[in-house]
mmCIF file as Biopython writes it, N, C-alpha, C and O atoms, coordinates in Angstrom:
data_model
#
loop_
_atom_site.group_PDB
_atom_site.id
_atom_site.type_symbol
_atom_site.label_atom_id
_atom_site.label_alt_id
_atom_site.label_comp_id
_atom_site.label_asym_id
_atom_site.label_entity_id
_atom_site.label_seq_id
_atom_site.pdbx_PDB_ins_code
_atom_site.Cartn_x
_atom_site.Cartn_y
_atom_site.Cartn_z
_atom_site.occupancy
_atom_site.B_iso_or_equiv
_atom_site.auth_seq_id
_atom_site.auth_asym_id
_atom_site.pdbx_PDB_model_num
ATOM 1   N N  . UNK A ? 1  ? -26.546 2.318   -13.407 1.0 0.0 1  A 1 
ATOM 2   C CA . UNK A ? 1  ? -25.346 2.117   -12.608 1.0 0.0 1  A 1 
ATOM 3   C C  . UNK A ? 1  ? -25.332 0.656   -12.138 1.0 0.0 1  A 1 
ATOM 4   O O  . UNK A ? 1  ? -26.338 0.325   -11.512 1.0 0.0 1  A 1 
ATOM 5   N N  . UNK A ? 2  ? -24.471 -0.205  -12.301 1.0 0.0 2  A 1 
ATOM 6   C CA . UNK A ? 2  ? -24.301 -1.181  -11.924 1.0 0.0 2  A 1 
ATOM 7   C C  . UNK A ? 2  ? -22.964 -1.422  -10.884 1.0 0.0 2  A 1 
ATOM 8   O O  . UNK A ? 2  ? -22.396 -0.482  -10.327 1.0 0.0 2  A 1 
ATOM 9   N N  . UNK A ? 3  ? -22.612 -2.692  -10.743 1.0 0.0 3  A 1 
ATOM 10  C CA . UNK A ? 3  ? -21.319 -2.888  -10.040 1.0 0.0 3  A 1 
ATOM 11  C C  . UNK A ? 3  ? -20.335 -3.418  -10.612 1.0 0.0 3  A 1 
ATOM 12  O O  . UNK A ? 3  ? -20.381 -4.488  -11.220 1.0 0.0 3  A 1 
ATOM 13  N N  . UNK A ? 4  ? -18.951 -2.428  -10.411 1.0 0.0 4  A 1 
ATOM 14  C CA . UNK A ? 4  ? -18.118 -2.653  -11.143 1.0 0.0 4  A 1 
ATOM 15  C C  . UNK A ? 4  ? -17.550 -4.260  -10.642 1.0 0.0 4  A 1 
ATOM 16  O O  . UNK A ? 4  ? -18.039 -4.882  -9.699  1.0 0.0 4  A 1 
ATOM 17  N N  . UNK A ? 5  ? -16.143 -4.862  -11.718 1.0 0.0 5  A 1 
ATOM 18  C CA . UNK A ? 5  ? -15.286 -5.675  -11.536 1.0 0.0 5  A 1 
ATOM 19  C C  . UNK A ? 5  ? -15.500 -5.831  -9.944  1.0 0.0 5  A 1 
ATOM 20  O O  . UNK A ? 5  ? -16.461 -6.440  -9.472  1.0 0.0 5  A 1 
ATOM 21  N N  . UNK A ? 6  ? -14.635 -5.296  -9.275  1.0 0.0 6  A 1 
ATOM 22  C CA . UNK A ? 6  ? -14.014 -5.187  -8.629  1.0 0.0 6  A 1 
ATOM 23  C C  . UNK A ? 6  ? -14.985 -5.340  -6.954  1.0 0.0 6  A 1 
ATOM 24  O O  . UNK A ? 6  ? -14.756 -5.879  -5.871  1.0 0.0 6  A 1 
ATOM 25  N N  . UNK A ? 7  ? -15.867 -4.708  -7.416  1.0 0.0 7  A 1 
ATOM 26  C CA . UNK A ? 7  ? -17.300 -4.601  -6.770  1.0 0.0 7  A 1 
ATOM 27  C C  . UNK A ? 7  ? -18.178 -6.086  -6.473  1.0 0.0 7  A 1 
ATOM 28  O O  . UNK A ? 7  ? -18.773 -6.599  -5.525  1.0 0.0 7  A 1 
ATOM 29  N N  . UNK A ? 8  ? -17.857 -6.424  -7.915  1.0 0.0 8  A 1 
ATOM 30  C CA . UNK A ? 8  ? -18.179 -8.020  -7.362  1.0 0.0 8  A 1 
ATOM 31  C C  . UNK A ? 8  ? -17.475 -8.847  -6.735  1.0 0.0 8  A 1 
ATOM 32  O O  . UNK A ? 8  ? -17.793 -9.656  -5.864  1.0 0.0 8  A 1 
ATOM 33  N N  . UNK A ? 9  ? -16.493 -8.617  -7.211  1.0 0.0 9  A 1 
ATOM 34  C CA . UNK A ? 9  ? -15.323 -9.582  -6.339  1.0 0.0 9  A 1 
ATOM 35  C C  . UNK A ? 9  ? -15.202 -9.424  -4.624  1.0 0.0 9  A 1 
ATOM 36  O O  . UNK A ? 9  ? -14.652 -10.169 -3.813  1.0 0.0 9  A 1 
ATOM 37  N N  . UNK A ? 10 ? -15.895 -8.231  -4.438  1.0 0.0 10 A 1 
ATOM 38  C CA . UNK A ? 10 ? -15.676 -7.859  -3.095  1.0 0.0 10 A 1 
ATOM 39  C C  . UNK A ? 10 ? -16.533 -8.739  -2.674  1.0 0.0 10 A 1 
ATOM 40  O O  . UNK A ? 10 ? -16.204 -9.681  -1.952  1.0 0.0 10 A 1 
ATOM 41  N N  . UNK A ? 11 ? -17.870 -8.499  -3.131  1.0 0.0 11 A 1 
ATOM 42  C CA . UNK A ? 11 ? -19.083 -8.923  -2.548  1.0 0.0 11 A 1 
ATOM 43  C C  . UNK A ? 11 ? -19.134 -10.908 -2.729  1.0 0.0 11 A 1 
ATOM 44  O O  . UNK A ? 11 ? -19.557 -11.656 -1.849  1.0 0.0 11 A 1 
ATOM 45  N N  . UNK A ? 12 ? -18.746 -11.223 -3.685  1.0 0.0 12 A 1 
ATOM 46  C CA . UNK A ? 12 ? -18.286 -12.804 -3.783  1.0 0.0 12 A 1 
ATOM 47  C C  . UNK A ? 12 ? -17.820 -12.883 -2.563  1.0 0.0 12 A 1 
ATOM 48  O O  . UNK A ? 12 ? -18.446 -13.172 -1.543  1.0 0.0 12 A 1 
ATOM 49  N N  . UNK A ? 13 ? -16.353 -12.538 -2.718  1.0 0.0 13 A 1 
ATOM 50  C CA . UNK A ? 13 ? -15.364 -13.000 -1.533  1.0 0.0 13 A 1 
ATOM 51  C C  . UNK A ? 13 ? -16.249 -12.765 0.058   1.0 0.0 13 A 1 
ATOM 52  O O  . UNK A ? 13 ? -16.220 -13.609 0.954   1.0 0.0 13 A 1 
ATOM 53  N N  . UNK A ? 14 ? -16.860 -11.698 0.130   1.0 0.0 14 A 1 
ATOM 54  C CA . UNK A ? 14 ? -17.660 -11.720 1.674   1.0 0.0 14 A 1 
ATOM 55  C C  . UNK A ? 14 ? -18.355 -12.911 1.680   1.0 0.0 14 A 1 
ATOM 56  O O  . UNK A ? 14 ? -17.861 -13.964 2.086   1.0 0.0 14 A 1 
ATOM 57  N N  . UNK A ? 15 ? -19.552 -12.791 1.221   1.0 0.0 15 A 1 
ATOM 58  C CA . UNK A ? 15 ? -20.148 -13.843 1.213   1.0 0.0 15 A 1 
ATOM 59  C C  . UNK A ? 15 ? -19.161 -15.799 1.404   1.0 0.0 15 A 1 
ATOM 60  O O  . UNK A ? 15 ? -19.214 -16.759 2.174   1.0 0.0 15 A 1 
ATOM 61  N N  . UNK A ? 16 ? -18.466 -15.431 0.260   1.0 0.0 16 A 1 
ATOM 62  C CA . UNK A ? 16 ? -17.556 -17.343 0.659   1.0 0.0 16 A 1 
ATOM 63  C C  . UNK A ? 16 ? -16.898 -16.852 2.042   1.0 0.0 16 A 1 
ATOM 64  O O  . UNK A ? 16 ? -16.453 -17.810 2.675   1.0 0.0 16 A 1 
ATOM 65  N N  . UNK A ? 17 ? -16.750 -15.821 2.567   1.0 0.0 17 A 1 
ATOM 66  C CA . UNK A ? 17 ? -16.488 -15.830 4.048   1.0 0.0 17 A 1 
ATOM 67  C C  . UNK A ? 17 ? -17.256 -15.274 5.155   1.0 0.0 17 A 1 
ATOM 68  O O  . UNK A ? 17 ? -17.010 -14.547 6.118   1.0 0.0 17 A 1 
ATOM 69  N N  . UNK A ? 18 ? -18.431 -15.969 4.603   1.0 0.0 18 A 1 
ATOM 70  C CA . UNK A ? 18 ? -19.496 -15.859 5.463   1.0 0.0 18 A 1 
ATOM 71  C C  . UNK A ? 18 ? -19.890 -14.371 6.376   1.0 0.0 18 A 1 
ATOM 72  O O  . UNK A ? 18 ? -20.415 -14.446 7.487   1.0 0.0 18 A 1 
ATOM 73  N N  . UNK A ? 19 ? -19.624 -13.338 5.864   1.0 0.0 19 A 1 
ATOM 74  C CA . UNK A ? 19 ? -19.706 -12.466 6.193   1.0 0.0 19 A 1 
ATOM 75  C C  . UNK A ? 19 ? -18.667 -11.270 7.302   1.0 0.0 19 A 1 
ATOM 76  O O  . UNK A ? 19 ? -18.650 -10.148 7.809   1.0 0.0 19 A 1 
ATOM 77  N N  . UNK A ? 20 ? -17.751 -12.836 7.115   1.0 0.0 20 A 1 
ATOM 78  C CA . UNK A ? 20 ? -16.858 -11.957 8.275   1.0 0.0 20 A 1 
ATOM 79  C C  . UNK A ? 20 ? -15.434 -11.460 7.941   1.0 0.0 20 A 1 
ATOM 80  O O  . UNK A ? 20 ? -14.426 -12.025 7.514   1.0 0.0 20 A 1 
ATOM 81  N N  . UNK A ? 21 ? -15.876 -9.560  8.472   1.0 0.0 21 A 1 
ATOM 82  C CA . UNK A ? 21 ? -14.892 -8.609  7.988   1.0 0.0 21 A 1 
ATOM 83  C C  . UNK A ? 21 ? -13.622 -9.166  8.443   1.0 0.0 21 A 1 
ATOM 84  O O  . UNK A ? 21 ? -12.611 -8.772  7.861   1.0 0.0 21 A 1 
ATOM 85  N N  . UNK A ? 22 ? -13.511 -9.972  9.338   1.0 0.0 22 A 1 
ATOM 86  C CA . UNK A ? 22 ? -11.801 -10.221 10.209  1.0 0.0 22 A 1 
ATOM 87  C C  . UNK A ? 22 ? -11.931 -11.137 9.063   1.0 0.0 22 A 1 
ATOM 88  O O  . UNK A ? 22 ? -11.485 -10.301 8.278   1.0 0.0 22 A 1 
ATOM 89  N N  . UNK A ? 23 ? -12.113 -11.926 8.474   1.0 0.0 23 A 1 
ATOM 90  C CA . UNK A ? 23 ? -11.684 -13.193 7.217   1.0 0.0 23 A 1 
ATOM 91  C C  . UNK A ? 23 ? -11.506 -12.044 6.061   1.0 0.0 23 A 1 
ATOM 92  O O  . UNK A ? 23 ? -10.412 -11.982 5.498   1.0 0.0 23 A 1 
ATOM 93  N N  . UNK A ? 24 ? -12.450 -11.215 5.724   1.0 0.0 24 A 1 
ATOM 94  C CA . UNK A ? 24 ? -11.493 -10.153 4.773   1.0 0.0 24 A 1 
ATOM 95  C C  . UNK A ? 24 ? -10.857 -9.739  4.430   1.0 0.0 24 A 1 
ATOM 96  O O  . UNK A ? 24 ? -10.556 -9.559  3.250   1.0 0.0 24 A 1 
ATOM 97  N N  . UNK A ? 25 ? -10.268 -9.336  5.620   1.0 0.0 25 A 1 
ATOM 98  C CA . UNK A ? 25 ? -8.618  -8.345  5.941   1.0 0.0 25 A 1 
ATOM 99  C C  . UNK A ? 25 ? -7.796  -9.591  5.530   1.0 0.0 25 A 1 
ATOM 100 O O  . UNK A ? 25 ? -7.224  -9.499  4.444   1.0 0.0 25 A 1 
ATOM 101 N N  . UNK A ? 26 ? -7.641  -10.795 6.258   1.0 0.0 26 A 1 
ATOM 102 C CA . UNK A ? 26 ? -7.366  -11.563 5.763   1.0 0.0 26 A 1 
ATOM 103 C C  . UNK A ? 26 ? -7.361  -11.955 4.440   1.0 0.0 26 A 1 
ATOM 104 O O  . UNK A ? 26 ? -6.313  -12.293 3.889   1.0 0.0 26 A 1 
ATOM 105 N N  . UNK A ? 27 ? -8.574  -11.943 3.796   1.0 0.0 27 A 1 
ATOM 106 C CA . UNK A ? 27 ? -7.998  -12.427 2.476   1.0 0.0 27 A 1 
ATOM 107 C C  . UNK A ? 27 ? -7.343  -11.403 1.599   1.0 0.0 27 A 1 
ATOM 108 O O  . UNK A ? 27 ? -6.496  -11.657 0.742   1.0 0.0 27 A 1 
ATOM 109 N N  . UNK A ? 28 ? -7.886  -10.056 1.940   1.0 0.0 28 A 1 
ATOM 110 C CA . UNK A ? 28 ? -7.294  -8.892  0.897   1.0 0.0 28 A 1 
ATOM 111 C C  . UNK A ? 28 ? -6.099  -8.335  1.418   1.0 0.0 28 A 1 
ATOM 112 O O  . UNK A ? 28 ? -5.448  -7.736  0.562   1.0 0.0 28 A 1 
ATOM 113 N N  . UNK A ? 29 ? -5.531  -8.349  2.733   1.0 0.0 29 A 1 
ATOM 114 C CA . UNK A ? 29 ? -4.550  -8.042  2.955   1.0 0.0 29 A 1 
ATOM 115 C C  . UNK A ? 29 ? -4.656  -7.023  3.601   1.0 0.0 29 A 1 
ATOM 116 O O  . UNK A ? 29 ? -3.606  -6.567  4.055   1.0 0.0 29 A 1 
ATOM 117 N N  . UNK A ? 30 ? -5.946  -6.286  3.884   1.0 0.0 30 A 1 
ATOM 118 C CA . UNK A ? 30 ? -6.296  -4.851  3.801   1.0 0.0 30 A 1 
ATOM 119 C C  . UNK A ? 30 ? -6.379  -4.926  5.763   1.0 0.0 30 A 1 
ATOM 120 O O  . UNK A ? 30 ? -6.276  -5.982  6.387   1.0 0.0 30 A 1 
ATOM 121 N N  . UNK A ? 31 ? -6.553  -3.742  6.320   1.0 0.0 31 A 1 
ATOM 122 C CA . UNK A ? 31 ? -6.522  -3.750  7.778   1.0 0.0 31 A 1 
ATOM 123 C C  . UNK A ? 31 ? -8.235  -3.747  7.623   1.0 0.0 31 A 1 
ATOM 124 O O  . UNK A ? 31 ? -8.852  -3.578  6.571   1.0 0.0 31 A 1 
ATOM 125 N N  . UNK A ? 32 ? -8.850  -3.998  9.064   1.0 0.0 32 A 1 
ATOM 126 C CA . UNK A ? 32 ? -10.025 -4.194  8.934   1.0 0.0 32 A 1 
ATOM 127 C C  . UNK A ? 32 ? -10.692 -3.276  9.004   1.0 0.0 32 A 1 
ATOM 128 O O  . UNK A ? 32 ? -11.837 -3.513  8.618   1.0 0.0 32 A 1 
ATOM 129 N N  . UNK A ? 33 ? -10.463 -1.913  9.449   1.0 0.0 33 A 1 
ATOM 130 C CA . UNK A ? 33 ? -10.849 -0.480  9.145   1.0 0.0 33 A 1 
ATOM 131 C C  . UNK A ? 33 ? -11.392 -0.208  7.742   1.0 0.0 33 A 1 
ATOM 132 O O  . UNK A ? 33 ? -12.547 0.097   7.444   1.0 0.0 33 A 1 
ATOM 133 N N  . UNK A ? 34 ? -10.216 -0.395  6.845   1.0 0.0 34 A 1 
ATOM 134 C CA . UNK A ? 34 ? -10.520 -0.147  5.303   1.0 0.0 34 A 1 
ATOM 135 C C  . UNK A ? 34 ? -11.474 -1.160  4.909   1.0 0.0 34 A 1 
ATOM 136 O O  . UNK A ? 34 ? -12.245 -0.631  4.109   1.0 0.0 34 A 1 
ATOM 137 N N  . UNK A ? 35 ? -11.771 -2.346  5.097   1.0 0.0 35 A 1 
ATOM 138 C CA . UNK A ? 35 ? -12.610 -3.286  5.175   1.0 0.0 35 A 1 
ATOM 139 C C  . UNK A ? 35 ? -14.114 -2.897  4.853   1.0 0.0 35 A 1 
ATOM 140 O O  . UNK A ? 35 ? -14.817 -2.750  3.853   1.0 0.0 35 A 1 
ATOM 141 N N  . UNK A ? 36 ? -14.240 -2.805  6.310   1.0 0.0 36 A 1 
ATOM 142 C CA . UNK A ? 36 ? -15.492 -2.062  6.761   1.0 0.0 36 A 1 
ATOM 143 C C  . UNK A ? 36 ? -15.726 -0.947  5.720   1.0 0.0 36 A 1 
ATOM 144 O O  . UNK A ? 36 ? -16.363 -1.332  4.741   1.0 0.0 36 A 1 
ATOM 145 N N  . UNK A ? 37 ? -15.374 0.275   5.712   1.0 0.0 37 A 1 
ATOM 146 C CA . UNK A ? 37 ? -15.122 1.038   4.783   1.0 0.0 37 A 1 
ATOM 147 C C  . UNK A ? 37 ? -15.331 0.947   3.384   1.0 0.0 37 A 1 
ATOM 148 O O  . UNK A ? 37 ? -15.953 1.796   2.744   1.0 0.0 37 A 1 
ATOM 149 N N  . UNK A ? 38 ? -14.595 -0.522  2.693   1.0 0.0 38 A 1 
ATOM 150 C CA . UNK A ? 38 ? -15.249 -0.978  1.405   1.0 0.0 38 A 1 
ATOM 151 C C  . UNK A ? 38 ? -16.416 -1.480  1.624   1.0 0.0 38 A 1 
ATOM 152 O O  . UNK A ? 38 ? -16.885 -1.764  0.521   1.0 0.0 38 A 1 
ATOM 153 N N  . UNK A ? 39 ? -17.201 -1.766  2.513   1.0 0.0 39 A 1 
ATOM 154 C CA . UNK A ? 39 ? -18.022 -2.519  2.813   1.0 0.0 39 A 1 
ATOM 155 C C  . UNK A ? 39 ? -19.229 -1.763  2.842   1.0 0.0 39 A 1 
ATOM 156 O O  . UNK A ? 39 ? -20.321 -2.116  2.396   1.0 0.0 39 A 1 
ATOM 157 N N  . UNK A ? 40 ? -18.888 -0.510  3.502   1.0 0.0 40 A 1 
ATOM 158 C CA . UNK A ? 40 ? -19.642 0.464   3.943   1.0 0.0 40 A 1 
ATOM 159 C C  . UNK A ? 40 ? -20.328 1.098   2.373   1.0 0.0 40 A 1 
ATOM 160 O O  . UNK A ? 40 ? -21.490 1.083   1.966   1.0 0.0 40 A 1 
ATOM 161 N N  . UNK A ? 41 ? -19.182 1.580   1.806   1.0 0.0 41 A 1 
ATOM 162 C CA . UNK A ? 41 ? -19.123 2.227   0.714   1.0 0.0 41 A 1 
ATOM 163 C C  . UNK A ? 41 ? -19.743 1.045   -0.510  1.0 0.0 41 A 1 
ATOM 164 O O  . UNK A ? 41 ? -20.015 1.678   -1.530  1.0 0.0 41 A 1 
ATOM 165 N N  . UNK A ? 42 ? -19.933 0.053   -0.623  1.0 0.0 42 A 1 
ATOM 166 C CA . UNK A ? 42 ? -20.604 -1.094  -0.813  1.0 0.0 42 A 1 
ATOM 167 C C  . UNK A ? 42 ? -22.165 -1.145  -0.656  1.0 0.0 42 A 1 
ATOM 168 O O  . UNK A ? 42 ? -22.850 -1.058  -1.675  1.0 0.0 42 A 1 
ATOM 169 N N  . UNK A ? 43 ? -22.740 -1.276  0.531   1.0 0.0 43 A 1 
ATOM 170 C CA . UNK A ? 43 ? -23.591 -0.812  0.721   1.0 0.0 43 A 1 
ATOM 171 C C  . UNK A ? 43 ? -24.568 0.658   0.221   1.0 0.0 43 A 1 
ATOM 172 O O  . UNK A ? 43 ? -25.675 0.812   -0.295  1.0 0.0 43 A 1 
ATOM 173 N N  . UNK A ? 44 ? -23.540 1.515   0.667   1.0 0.0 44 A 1 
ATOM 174 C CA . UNK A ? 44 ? -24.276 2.956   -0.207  1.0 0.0 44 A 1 
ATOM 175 C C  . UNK A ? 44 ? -24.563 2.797   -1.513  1.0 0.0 44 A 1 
ATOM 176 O O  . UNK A ? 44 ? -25.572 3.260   -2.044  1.0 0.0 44 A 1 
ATOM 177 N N  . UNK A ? 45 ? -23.411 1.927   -2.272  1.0 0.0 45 A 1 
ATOM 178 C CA . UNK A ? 45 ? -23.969 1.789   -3.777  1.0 0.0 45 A 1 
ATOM 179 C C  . UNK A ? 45 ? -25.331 1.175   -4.358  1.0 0.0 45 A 1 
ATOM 180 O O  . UNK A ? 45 ? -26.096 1.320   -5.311  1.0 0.0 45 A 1 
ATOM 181 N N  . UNK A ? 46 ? -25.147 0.310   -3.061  1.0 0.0 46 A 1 
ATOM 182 C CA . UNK A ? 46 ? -26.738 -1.314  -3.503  1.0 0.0 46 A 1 
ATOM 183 C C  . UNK A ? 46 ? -27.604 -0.321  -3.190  1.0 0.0 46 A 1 
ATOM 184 O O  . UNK A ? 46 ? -28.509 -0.115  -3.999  1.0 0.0 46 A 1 
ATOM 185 N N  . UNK A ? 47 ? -27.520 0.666   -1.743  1.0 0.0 47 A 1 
ATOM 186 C CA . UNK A ? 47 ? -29.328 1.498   -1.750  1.0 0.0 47 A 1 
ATOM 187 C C  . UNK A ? 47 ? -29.243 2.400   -3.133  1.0 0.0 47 A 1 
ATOM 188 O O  . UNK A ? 47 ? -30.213 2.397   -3.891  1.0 0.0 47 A 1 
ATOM 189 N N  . UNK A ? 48 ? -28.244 3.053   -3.397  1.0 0.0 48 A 1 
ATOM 190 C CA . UNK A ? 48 ? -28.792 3.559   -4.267  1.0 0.0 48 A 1 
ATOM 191 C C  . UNK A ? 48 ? -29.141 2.855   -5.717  1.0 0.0 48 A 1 
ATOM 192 O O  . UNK A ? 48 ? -29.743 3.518   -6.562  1.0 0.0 48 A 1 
ATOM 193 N N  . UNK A ? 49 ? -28.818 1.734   -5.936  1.0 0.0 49 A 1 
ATOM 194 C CA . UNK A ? 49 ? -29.124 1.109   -6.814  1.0 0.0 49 A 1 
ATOM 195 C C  . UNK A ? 49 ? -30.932 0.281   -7.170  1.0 0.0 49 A 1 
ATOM 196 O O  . UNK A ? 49 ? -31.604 -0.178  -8.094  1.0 0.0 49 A 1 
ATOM 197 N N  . UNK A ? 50 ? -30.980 0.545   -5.689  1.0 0.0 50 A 1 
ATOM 198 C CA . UNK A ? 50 ? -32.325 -0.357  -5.274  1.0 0.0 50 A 1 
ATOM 199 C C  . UNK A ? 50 ? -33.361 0.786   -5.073  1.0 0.0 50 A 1 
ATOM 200 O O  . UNK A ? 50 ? -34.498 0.350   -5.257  1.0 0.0 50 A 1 
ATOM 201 N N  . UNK A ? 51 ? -33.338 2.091   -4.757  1.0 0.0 51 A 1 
ATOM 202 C CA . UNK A ? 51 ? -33.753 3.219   -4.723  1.0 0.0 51 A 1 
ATOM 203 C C  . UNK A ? 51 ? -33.504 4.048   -6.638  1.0 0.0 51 A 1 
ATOM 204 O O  . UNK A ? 51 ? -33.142 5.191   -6.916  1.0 0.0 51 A 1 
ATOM 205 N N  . UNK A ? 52 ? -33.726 3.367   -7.191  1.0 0.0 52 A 1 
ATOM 206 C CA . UNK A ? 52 ? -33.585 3.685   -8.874  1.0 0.0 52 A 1 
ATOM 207 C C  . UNK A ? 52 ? -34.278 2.462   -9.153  1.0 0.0 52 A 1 
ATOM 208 O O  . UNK A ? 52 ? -35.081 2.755   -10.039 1.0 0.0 52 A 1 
ATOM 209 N N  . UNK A ? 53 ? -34.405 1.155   -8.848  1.0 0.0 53 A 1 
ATOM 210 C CA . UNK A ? 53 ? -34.804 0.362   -9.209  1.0 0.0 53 A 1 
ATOM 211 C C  . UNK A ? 53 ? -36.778 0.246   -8.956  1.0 0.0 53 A 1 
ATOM 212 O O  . UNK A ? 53 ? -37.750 -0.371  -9.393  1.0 0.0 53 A 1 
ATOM 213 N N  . UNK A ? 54 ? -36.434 1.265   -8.000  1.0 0.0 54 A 1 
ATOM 214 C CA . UNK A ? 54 ? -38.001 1.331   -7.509  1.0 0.0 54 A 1 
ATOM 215 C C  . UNK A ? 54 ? -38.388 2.293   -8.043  1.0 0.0 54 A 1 
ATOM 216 O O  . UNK A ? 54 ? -39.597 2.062   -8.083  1.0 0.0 54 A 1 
ATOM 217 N N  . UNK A ? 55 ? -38.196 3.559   -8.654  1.0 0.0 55 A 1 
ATOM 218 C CA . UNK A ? 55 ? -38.533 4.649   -9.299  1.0 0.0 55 A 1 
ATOM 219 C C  . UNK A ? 55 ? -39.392 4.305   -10.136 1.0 0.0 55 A 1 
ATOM 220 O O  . UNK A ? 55 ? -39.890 5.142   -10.890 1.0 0.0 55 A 1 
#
């Protein structure tokens, strides 16, 4: 399992905005609820990715 398109782009764009969800919403348009949320759901993917990687 890797990370999709879309998945990276998320994680790019955080990072060039230094981590901050209010510059997110901002750039995606998205309210900062859903944000978090991709973010969240983001996260769950990397442990489980990193929890397979250690197997």
């Amino acid at each position: 399992m890797n990370l999709n398109a879309e998945e990276q782009k998320f994680l790019i764009e955080f990072l060039m905005a230094s981590g901050s969800l209010k510059e997110m919403s901002k750039i995606l348009g998205f309210s900062y609820p859903k944000v978090r949320n991709m973010l969240d759901e983001l996260i769950q993917k990397v442990q489980k990715l990193k929890s397979v990687d250690h197997e």
